[in-house]
C-alpha positions in Angstrom: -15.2 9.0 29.2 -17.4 11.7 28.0 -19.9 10.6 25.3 -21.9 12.2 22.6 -20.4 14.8 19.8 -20.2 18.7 20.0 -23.5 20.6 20.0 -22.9 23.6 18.1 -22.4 26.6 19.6 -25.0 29.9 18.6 -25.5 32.5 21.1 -23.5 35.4 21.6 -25.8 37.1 23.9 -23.7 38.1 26.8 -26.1 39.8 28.7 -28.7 36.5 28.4 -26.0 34.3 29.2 -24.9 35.8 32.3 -28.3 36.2 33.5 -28.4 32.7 33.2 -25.1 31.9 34.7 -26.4 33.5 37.6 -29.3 31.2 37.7 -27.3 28.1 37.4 -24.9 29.3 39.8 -26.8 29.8 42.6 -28.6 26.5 42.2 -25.9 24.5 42.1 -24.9 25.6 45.5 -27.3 23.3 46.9 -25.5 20.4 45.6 -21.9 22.3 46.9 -24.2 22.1 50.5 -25.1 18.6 49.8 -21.5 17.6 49.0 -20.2 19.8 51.8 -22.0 18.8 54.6 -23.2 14.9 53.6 -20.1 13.5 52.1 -16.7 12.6 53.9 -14.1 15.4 53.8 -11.1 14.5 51.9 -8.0 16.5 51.9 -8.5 18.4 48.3 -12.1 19.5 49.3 -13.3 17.3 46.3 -15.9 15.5 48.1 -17.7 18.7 47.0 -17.4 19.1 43.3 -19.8 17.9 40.8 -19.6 15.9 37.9 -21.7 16.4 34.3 -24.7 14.0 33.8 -25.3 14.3 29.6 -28.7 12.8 29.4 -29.8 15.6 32.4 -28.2 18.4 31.1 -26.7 19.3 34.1 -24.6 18.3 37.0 -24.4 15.5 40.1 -23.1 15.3 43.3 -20.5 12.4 44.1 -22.6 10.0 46.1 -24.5 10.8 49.5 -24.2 8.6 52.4 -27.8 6.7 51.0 -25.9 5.8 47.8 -27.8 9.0 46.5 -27.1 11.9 44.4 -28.8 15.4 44.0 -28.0 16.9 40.6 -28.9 20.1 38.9 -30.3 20.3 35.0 -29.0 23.0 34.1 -31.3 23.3 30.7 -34.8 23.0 32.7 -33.4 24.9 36.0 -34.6 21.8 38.0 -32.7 19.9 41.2 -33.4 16.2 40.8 -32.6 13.4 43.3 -31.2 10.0 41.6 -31.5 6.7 42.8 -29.8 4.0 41.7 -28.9 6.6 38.3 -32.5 7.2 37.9 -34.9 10.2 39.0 -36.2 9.5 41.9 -37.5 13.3 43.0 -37.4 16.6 40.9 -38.5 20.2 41.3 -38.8 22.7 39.2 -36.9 25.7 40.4 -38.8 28.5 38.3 -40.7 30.9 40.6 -39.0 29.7 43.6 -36.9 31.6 46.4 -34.2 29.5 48.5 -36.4 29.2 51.1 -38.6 27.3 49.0 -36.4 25.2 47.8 -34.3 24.2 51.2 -38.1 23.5 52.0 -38.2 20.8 49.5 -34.9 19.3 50.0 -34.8 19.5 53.7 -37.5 17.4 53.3 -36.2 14.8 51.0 -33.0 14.7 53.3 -35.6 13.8 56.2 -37.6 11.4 54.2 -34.2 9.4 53.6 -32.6 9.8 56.9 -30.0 12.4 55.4 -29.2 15.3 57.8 -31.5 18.3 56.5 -29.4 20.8 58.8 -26.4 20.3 57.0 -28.2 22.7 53.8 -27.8 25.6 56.9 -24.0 25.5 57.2 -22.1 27.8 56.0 -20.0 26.7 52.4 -15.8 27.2 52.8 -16.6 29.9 50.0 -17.6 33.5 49.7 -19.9 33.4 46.2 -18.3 35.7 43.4 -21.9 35.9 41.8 -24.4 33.7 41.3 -28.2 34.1 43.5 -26.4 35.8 46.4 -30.2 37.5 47.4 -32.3 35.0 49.2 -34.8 37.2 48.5 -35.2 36.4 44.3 -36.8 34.1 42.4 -35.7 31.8 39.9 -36.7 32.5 36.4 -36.2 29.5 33.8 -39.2 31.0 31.4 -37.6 34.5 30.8 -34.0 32.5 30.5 -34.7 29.1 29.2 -33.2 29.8 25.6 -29.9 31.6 27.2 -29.8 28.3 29.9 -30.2 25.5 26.7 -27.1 27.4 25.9 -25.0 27.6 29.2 -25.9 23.6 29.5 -24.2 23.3 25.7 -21.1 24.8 27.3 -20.8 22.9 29.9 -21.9 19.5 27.6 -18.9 20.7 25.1 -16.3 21.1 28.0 -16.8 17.7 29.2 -16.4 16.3 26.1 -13.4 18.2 25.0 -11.5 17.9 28.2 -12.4 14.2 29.0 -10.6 13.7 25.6 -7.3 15.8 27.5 -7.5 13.7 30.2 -7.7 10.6 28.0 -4.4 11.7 25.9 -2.6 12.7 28.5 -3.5 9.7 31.3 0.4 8.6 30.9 2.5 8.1 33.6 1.0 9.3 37.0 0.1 11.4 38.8 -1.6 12.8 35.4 -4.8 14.5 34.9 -7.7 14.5 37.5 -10.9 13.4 36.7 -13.1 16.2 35.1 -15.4 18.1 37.2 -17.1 21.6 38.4 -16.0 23.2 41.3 -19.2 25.1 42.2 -17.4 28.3 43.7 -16.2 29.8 40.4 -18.3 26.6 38.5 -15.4 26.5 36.1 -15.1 22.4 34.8 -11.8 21.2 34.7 -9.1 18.8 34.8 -5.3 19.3 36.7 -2.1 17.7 34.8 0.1 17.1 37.9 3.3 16.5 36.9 5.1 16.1 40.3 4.2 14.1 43.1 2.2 15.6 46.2 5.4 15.8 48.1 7.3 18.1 45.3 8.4 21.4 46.0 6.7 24.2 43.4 5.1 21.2 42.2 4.0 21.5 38.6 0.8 21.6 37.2 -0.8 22.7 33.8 -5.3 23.3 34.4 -7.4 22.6 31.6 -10.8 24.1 31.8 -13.7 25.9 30.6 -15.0 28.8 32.8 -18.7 30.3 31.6 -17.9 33.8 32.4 -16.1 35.6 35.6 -14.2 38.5 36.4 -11.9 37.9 33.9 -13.5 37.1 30.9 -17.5 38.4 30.6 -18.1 35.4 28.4 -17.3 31.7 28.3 -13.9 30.7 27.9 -11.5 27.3 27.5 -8.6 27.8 29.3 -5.1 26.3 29.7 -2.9 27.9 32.6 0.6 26.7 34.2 1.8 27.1 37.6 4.2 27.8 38.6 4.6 30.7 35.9 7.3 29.6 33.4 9.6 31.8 31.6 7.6 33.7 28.5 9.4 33.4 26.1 8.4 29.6 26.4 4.8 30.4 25.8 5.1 29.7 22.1 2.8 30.9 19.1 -0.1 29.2 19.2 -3.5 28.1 17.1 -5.3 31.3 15.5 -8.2 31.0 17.2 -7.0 31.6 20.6 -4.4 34.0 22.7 -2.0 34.0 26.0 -3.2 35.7 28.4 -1.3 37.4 31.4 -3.5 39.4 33.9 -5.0 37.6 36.6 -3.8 34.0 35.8 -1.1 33.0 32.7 -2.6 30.7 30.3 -3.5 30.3 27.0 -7.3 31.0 26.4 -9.8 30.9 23.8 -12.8 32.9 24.3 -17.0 32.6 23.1 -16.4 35.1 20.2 -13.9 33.3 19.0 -15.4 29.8 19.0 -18.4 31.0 17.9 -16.8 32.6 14.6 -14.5 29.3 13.8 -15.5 27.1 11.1 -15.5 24.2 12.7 -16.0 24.7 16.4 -15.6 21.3 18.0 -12.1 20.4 16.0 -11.2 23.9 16.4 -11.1 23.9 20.2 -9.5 20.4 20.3 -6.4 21.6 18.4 -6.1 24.5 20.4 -5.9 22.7 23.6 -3.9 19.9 22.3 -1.5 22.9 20.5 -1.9 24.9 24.4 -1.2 21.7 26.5 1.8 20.7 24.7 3.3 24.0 24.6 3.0 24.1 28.5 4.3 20.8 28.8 7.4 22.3 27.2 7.7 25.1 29.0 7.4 22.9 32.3 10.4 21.3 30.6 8.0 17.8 30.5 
């Protein structure tokens, strides 16, 4: 369960914001290597994904073979290694290149009898953005206000869709436990509401993406598959819209949240109002 209360939202910066995205982004692929190469497979590649950490602003690896975990704060653009829940390691990421960096953590792999040559294989993954360059520095100085921000995002989603996965966590299977897939490093949780084994198996995702090709700002999102009849996409809350390009799903966008009048209750009720409407048109 997430813990804490909404941090209100303020900036509506895009061009800071993604500019920090991009920042984020590409740091957290060395916990996706970490994950990837350290951790064993399992058949939904989630031995990969990350979850949030509230008190470090940022996000952890599921375990590594020494019980530890490598996270990223996302506010102070540092990678952190946690023992026993604790910091153990950190670095600062500002000023650094990548080769700096796999530097540092090859050598904390080494030091704790990790395999450092798994950081050099190759992710199941071609980056949509993010520090695709080897050649750039990171920058938390010139984007620490715009990264605060991102890291509110990300706090909010957790809390928000913890609370999905809590009123929905009926019968199974049920919601997955909420976490970041570092490809698109959208945060999420998947309804399933047919076994494995089902044909067109149903499933309703409930997420909060910070900004792709869809959207050039942060977004919730709730989106069905298979793709239901439209006319069963009812009306719903003010503050957000069905979308139909790319993915179908009911969305509610950073302008939008930023002008409501009470953000945290505002996005609740819409993905309460967006869930049960799917649910519906799933005929669930």
């Amino acid at each position: 369960m997430a813990n804490g209360d909404w941090q209100q939202l303020r900036m509506n910066d895009k061009k800071a914001l993604a500019a920090a995205l991009r920042q984020a982004h590409g740091a957290s692929q060395w916990l996706a290597h970490a994950g990837w190469g350290l951790i064993e497979t399992r058949p939904d590649d989630s031995h990969y994904n990350l979850g949030w950490v509230r008190d470090l602003n940022g996000f952890a690896t599921h375990a590594l073979p020494d019980g530890s975990r490598l996270a990223l704060s996302i506010a102070d653009l540092a990678l952190i290694l946690l023992r026993q829940n604790a910091p153990a390691a950190e670095l600062s990421l500002h000023g650094l290149k990548n080769d700096d960096i796999r530097d540092w953590l090859g050598g904390q792999f080494t030091a704790a009898g990790l395999d450092a040559a798994t950081l050099d294989e190759a992710l199941p993954y071609d980056m949509p953005g993010g520090m695709a360059d080897a050649g750039d520095a990171y920058d938390a100085d010139g984007n620490q206000e715009a990264l605060w921000e991102l890291a509110c995002w990300f706090a909010n989603a957790d809390l928000a869709l913890n609370r999905v996965v809590e009123d929905y966590s009926g019968p199974a299977p049920g919601p997955s436990p909420v976490r970041c897939w570092p490809h698109f490093f959208d945060i999420a949780t998947l309804i399933s509401l047919d076994g494995d084994d089902a044909q067109n198996k149903r499933t309703i995702g409930v997420g909060m993406s910070p900004g792709d090709s869809n959207f050039d700002q942060p977004y919730f999102y709730v989106s069905l598959w298979p793709v239901p009849d439209t006319s069963a996409l009812t009306e719903l809350p003010a503050i957000g819209r069905w979308h139909r390009q790319g993915f179908t799903g009911a969305v509610v966008d950073a302008h939008a949240i930023l002008s409501a009048g009470r953000q945290g209750n505002d996005v609740a009720e819409f993905l309460k109002q967006a869930v049960s409407i799917s649910l519906r048109a799933h005929g669930a």
